[in-house]
N, C-alpha and C positions, 0 to 999 in steps of 0.2 A: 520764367521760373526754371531752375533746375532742381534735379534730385541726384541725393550722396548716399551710397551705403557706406557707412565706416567700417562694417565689418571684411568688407571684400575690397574697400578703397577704389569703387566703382562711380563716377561721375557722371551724368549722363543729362540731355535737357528733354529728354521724353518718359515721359511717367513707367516707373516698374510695372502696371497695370495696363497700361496701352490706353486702348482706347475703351475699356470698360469701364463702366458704373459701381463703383463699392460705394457702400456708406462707410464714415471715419471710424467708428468702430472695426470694421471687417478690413480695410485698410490698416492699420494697428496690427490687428492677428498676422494678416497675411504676407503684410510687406514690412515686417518689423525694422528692420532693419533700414530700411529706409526714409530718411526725411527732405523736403525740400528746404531749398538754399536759395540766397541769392544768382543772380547770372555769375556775380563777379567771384563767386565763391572759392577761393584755393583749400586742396584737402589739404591736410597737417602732412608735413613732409613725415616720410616712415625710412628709419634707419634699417640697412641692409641686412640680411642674416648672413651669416659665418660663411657660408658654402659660398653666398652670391661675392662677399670679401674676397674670398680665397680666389673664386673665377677671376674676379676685375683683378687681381695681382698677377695668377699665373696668364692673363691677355697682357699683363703692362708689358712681365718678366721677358716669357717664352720667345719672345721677337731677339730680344738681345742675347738672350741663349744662343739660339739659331744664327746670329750674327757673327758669336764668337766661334761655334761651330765652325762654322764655314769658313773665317778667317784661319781660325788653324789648321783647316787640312788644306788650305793654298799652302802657309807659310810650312808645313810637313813635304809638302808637293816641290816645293822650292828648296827645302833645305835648309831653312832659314831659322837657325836657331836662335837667335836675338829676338826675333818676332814671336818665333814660336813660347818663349819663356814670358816676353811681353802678353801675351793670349794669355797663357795661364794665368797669371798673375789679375789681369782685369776678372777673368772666370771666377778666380777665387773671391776679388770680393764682392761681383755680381751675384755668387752663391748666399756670401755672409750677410749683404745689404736684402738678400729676397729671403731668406732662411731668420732672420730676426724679424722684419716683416710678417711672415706667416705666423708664428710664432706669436707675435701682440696679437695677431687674428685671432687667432686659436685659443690662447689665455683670454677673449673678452677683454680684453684693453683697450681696443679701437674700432 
């Protein structure tokens, strides 16, 4: 047997109560939140909140940021104006493909 709290989405196979004795009234009061499940039990998947969105974007973005970063201060370092216009260019729509992105986050769209 397991037990699930749905309000903290806490899954666990050992009783919120341990090894103590309640009667199921006083179980009820005290461990409300709590019900047993089956072993195989899966909790209901929970959609992420805004801020947790926002992180899992700026972990995907920030790497390829950092990427273009440093590729243009080689292609600055060398001289390389071809490259270096090249860089900007991916930069700019790296911005506008993460900046439309944030933005559905932000408006609740996704």
């Amino acid at each position: 047997m397991m037990y699930y709290n749905a309000s903290t989405g806490e899954l666990t196979d050992t009783a919120p109560w341990g090894n103590h004795y309640y009667d199921d009234e006083l179980k009820k009061k005290m461990f409300a939140g709590w019900q047993e499940v089956a072993d195989n039990f899966l909790p209901p998947a929970t959609e992420p909140t805004k801020a947790e969105k926002c992180t899992a974007l700026d972990n995907e973005y920030q790497p390829q940021f950092n990427t273009l970063a440093q590729s243009l201060s080689l292609a600055v370092l060398s001289n390389d104006a071809d490259a270096q216009a090249s860089i900007k260019s991916d930069y700019t729509a790296l911005k506008t493909e993460y900046t439309n992105k944030k933005e559905v986050i932000e408006n609740g769209n996704s």
